[in-house]
TINUVO-92885 format. One line per field, with one value per residue (C-alpha): residue number from 0; z, x, y. Coordinates in steps of 0.05 Angstrom, whole numbers, padded with zeros to 5 digits. Each point is the difference from the previous one (the first is absolute). Layout:
BEGIN
num	[NUM, ...]
Z	[Z, ...]
X	[X, ...]
Y	[Y, ...]
***
This chain:
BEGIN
num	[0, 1, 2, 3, 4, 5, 6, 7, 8, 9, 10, 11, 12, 13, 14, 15, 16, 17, 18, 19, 20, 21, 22, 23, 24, 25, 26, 27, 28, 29, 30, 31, 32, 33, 34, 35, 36, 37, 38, 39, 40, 41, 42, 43, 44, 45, 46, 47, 48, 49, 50, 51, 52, 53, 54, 55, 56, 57, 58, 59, 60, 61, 62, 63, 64, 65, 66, 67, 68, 69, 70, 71, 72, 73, 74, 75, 76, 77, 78, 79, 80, 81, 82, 83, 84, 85, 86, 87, 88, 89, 90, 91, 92, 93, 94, 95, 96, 97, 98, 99, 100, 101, 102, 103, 104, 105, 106, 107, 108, 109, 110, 111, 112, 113, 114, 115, 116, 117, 118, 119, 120, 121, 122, 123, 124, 125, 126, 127, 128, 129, 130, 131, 132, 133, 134, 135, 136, 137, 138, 139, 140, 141, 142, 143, 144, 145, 146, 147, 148, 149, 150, 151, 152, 153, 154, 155, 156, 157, 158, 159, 160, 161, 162, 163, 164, 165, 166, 167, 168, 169, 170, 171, 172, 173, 174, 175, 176, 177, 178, 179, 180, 181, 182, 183, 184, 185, 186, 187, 188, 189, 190, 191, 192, 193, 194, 195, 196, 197, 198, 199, 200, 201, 202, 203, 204, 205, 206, 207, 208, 209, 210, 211, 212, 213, 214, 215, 216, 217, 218, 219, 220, 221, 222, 223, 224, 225, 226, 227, 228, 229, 230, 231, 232, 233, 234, 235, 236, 237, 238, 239, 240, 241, 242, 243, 244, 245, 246, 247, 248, 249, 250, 251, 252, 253, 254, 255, 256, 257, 258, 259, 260, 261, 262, 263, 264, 265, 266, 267, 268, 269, 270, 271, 272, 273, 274, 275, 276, 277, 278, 279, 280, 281, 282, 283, 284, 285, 286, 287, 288, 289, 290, 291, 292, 293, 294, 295, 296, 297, 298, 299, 300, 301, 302, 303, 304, 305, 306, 307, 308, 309, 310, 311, 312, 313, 314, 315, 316, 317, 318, 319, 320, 321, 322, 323, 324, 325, 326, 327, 328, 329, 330, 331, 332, 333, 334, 335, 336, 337, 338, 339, 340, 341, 342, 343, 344, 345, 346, 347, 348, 349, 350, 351, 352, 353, 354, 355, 356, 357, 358, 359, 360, 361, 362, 363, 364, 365, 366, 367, 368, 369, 370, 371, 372, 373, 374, 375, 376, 377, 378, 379, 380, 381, 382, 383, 384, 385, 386, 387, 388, 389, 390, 391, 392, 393, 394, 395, 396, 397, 398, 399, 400, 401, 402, 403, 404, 405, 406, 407, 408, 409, 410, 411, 412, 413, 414, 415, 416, 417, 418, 419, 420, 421, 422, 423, 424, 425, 426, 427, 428, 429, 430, 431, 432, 433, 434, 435, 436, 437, 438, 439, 440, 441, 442, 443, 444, 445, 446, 447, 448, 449, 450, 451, 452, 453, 454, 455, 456, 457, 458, 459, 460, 461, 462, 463, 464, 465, 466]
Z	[-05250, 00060, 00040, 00050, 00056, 00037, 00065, 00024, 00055, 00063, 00057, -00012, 00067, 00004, 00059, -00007, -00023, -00020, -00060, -00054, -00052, -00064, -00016, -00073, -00011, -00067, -00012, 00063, 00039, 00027, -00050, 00037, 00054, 00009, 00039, -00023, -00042, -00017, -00080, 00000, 00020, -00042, -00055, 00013, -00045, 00011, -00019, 00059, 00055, 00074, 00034, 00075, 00027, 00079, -00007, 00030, -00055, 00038, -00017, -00004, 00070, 00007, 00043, 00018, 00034, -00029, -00001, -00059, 00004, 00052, 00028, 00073, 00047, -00051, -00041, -00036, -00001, -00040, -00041, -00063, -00035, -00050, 00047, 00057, -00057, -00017, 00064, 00021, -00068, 00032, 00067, -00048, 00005, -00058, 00021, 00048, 00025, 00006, 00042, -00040, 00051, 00009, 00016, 00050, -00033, -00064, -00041, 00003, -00066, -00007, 00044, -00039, -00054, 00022, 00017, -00067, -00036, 00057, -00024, -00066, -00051, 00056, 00037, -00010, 00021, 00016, 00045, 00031, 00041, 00064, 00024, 00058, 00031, 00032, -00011, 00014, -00022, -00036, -00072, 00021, 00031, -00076, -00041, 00049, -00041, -00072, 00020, 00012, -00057, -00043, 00042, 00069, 00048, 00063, 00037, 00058, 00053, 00062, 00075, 00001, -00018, 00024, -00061, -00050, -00010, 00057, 00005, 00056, 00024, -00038, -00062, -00001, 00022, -00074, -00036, 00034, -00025, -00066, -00010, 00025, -00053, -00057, 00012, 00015, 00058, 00053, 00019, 00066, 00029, 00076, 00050, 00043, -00025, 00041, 00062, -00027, -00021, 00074, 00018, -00063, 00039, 00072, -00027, -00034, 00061, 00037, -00049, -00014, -00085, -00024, -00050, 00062, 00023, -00061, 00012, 00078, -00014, -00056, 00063, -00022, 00043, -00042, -00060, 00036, 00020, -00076, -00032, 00052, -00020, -00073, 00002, 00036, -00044, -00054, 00042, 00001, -00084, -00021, -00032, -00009, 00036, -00021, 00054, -00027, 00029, 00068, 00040, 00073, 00032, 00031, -00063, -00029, 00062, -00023, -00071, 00020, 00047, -00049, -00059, 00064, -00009, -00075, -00019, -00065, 00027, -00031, 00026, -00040, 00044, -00035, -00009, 00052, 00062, -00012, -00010, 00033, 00069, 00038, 00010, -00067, 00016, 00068, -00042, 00008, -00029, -00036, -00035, 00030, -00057, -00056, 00047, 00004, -00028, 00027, 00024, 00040, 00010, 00056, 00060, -00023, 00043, -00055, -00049, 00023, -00002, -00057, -00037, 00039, -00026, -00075, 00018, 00027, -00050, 00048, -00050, -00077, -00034, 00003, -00041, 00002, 00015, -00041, 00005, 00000, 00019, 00006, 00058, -00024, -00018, 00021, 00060, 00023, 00000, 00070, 00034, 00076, -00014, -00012, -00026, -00059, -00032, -00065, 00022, -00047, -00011, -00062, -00014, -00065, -00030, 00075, 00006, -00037, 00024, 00072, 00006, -00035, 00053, 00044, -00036, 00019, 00072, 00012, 00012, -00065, -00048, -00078, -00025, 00059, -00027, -00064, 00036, 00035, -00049, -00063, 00002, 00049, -00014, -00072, 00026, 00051, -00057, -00054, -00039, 00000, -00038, -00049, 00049, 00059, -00027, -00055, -00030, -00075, -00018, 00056, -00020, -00015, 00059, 00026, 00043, -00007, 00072, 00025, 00068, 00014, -00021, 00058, -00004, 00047, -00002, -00018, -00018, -00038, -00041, 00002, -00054, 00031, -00007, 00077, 00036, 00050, 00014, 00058, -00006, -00006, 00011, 00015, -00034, -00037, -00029, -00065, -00062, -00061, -00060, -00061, -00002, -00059, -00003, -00043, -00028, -00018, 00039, 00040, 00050, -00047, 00051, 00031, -00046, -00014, -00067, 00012, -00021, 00029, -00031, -00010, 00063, -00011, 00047, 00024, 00021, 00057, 00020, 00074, 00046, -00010, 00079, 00002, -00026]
X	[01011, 00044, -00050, 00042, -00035, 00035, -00025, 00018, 00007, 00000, 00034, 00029, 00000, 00030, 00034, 00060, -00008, -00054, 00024, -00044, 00017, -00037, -00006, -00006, -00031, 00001, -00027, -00025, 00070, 00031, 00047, 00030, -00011, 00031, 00001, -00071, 00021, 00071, 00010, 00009, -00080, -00020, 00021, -00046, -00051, -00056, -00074, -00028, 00019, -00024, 00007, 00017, 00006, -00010, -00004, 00041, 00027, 00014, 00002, -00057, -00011, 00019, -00053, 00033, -00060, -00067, -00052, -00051, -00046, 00024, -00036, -00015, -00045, -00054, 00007, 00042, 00025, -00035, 00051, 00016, 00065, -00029, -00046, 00055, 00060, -00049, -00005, 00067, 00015, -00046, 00041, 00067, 00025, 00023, 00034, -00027, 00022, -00062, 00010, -00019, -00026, 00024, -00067, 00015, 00016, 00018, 00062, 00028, -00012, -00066, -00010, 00044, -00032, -00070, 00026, 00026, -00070, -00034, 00040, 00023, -00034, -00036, 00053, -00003, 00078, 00054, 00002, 00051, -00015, 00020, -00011, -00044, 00031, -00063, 00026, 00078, 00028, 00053, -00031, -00019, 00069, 00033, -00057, 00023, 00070, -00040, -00044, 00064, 00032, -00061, -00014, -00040, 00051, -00037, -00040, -00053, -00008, -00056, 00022, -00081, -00060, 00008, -00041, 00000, 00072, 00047, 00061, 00029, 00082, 00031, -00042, 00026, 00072, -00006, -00024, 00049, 00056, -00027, -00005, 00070, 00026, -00034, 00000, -00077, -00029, -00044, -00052, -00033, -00079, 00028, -00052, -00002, -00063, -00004, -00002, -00043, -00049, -00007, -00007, -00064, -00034, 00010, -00030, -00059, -00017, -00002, -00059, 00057, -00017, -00001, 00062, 00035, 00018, 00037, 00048, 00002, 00011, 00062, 00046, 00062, 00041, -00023, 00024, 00067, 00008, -00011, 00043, 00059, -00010, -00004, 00065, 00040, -00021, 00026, 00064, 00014, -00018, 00033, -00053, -00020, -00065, -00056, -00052, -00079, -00042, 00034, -00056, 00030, 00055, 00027, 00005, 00043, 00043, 00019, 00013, 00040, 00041, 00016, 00014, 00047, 00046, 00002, -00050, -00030, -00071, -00054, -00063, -00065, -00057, -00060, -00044, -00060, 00051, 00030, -00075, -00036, -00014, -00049, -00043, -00024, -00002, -00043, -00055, -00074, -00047, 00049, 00028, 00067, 00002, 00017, 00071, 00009, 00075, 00061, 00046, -00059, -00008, 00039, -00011, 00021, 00066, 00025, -00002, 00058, 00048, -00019, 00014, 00062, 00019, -00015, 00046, 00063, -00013, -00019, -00050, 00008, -00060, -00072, -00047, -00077, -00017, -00062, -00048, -00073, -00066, -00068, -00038, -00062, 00003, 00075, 00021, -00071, 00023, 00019, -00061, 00004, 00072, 00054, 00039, -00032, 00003, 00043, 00067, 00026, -00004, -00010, 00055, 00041, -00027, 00016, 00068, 00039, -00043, 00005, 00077, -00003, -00049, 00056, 00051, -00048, -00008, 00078, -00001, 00055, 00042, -00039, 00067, -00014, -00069, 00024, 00046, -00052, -00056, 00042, 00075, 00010, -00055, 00024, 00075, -00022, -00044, 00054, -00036, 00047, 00025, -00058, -00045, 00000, 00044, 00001, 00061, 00034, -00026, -00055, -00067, -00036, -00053, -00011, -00050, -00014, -00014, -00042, 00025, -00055, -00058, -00042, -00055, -00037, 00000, -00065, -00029, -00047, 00057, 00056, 00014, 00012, -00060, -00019, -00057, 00029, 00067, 00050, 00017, -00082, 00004, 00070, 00034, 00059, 00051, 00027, -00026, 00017, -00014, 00031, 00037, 00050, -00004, 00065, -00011, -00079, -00052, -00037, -00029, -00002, -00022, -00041, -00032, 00019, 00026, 00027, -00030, 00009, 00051, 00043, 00043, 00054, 00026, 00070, 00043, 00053, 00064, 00024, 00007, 00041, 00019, 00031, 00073]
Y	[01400, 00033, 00054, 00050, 00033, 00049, 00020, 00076, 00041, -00053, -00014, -00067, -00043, -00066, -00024, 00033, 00059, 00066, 00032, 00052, -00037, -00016, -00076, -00028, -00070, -00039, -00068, -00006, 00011, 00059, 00032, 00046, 00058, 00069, 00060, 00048, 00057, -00029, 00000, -00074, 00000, 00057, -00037, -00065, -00005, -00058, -00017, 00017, 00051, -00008, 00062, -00013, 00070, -00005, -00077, -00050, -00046, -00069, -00081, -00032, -00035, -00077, -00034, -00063, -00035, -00002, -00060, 00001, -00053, -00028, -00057, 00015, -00039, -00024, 00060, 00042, 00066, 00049, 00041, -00046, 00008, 00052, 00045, -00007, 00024, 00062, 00020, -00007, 00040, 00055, 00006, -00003, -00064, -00031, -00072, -00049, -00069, -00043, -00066, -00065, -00050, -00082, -00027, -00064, -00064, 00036, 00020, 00069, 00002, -00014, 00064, 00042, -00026, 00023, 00071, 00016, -00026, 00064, 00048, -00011, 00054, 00033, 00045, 00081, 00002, -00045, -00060, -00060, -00059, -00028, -00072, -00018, -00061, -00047, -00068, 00001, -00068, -00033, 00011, 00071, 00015, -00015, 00039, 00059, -00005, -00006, 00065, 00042, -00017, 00030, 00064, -00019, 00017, 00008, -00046, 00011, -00051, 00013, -00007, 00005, -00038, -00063, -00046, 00048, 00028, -00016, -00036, -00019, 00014, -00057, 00015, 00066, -00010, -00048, 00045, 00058, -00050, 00000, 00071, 00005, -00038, 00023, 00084, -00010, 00056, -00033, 00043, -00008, 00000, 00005, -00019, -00057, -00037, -00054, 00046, 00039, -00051, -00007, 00063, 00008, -00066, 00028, 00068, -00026, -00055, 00071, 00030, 00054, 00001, 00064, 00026, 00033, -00064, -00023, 00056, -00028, -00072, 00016, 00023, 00043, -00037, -00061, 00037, 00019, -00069, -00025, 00052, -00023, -00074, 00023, 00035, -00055, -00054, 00044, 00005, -00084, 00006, 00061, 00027, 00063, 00013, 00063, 00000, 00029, 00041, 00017, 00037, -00006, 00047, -00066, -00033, 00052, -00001, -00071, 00026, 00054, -00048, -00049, 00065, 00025, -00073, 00012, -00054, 00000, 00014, 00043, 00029, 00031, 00031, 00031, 00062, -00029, 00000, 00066, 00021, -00039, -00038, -00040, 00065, -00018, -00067, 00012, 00036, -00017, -00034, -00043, 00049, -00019, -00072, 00056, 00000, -00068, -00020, -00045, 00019, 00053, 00071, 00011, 00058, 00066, 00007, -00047, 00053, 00034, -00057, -00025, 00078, 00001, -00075, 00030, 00062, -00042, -00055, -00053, -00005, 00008, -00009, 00027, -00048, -00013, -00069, 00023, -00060, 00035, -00037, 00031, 00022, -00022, -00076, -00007, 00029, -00015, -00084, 00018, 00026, -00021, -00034, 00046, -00058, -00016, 00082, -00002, 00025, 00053, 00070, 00044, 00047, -00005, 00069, 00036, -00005, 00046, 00052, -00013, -00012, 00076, 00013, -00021, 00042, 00059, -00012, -00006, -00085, -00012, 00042, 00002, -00032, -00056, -00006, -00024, -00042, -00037, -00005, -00006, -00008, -00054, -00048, 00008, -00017, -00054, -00033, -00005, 00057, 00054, 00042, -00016, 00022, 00045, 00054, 00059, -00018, -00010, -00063, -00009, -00023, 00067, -00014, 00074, 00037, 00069, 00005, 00077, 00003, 00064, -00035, -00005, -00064, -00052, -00071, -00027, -00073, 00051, 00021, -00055, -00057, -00058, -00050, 00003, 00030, 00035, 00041, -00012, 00079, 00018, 00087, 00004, 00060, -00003, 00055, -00024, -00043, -00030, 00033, -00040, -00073, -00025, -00079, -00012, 00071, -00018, 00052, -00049, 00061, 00067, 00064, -00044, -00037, -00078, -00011, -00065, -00066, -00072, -00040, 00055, -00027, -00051, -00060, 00021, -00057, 00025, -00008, -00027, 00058, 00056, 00007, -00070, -00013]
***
């Protein structure tokens, strides 16, 4: 039976445009939108009304790199696919790409494989996969060609972790190659590992092994150096290169040097280095482990490059890298050795509300927020105009976004299955208030309606920047 809801009195954001428009969904799509008041919306009838009167109406955000159950230095991280998709519902995202790991010595497949078992039946909204590379060889380099063809365009290799994920320069400049010939994005981990792994030893022969020092050991000109490499072994494949997580100012000078030749290059930073900084990392009594990611927190003066790289496009996307673990019983694994703390942050259900945060302190534009946190990742990940947008045809994934609600970010309060918050007391102005998953209520005035399995796997095109 065809339902219509019709969702009244907003101001429609996307990344092009605001507009007071009324927008009418059916079957789970958008059926059309038009100016508030006109005739041609007086005269839409539906099942169900949502009145957005001082709302924004925008897409449901795109989070294009999240890690559920990620397996992580003899543990795992503690969101699975459904309580991490609820959460992410609560902070209005509605699509995330999930990366499906290549264990070592096994088939891409197999991984892949694995990744759809997690999160098949259990996700709240919708999701995609990317393809950690571990294990580059000849019989992985052709499955890169098969996992295009059915929808796993991207695929994340690690400049990092030396014996865990890491390839070195002529494993990457194969798989680069690859990716080049088959419309496949690589995506990019870029620190120097090996280095580093040096500079971890040298730090912990000192007695220096409290979290601090994982921040001091991860240099940002080892970063800088990594990103440079990165992009000029993209260069000899022609291949387009998307770079995760940059944290350093001098990382995003490379990026920005490379974007100034016209190079297909890419960069995402995240929520924790336009928030954060190695003042949280530097707190007492091991408190600083709940800040433990890679690429690290960074000193504050980064900040300001990295919103100015968001504003000039140097960078284009704004994604989590959600990949919780506990303080107690997970971060803990690294009492007296900073080296051994899960690296990840939680942060999936945070950022829609901080970019607006951002929007309120004068960092972006809104339109630029849905650029960054919806838009473009949808574009970059072969995703758009299904999702991303409110548009004829569009998947009707919608947020009815209160930009005056005033609230404060709480682990006492949050969704995500993690015992502490990143954000703990930090006050934010805006919130969302209802989310449309393909037209279903998942969040209903702040209530979840949704349930798992509701979410589909979407398969995705090559990206939309590349020729």
């Amino acid at each position: 039976m065809s339902t219509r809801t019709l969702i009244r009195g907003g101001l429609v954001i996307t990344a092009s445009d605001e507009t007071h428009a009324d927008v009418l969904i059916e079957d789970g799509r958008i059926a059309a939108l038009a100016a508030h008041g006109s005739t041609v919306a007086q005269g839409w009838t539906a099942d169900r009304v949502l009145d957005a009167t001082d709302r924004y109406v925008i897409p449901g955000g795109v989070d294009a790199h999240t890690h559920m159950e990620m397996p992580f230095g003899g543990t795992f991280a503690s969101d699975t696919f459904e309580t991490g998709t609820r959460a992410a519902a609560w902070g209005g995202t509605t699509t995330i790409v999930d990366f499906a790991v290549q264990s070592k010595g096994q088939a891409l497949r197999a991984g892949l494989d694995a990744w759809y078992a997690k999160a098949d039946g259990r996700c709240a909204i919708d999701y995609g996969f990317h393809m950690i590379l571990s294990d580059v060889h000849e019989g992985s380099l052709k499955e890169m060609d098969l996992l295009v063809a059915e929808g796993i365009t991207s695929f994340k290799l690690f400049m990092a972790y030396p014996g865990v994920f890491y390839s070195d320069d002529g494993q990457i400049l194969r798989a680069m190659q690859r990716a080049a010939g088959n419309g496949g994005l690589v995506m990019m981990h870029a620190e120097n590992g090996i280095a580093i792994d040096v500079l971890v030893e040298q730090a912990l022969a000192r007695g220096e092994r409290d979290p601090r020092h994982h921040g001091e050991v991860r240099k940002t000109l080892l970063e800088a150096e990594a990103t440079h490499r990165a992009i000029q072994l993209a260069r000899v494949a022609g291949a387009p290169l998307y770079v995760v997580h940059v944290s350093a100012e001098e990382a995003l000078a490379e990026l920005a040097a490379a974007r100034d030749k016209g190079l297909p290059v890419f960069g995402e930073t995240c929520p924790q280095y336009l928030f954060l900084s190695t003042d949280n990392l530097a707190e007492p009594d091991f408190e600083g482990a709940k800040y433990v990611c890679s690429t690290p927190l960074r000193p504050k003066e980064h900040q300001a490059a990295l919103w100015r790289g968001l504003r000039t496009n140097d960078l284009q996307v704004v994604s989590t890298d959600h990949c919780p673990f506990c303080f107690t019983g997970q971060k803990e694994l690294g009492r007296g050795d900073f080296s051994k703390i899960p690296n990840g942050l939680p942060g999936v259900e945070n950022r829609m509300d901080l970019l607006h945060q951002a929007v309120v302190d004068g960092h972006i534009s809104r339109r630029r927020w849905i650029e960054i946190a919806c838009a473009t990742p949808a574009r970059m990940f072969g995703l758009y105009p299904k999702k991303g947008t409110i548009a004829p045809g569009a998947d009707a994934d919608i947020v009815l976004y209160d930009p005056h609600a005033e609230q404060v970010v709480s682990a006492e309060t949050h969704h995500m299955n993690v015992d502490y918050s990143a954000y703990e007391g930090r006050r934010l102005t805006g919130q969302v208030e209802t989310v449309l998953s393909r037209g279903e209520p998942v969040i209903e005035q702040r209530k979840f309606t949704g349930r798992a399995g509701h979410g589909c796997y979407v398969p995705r095109a090559t990206c939309q920047y590349l020729g």
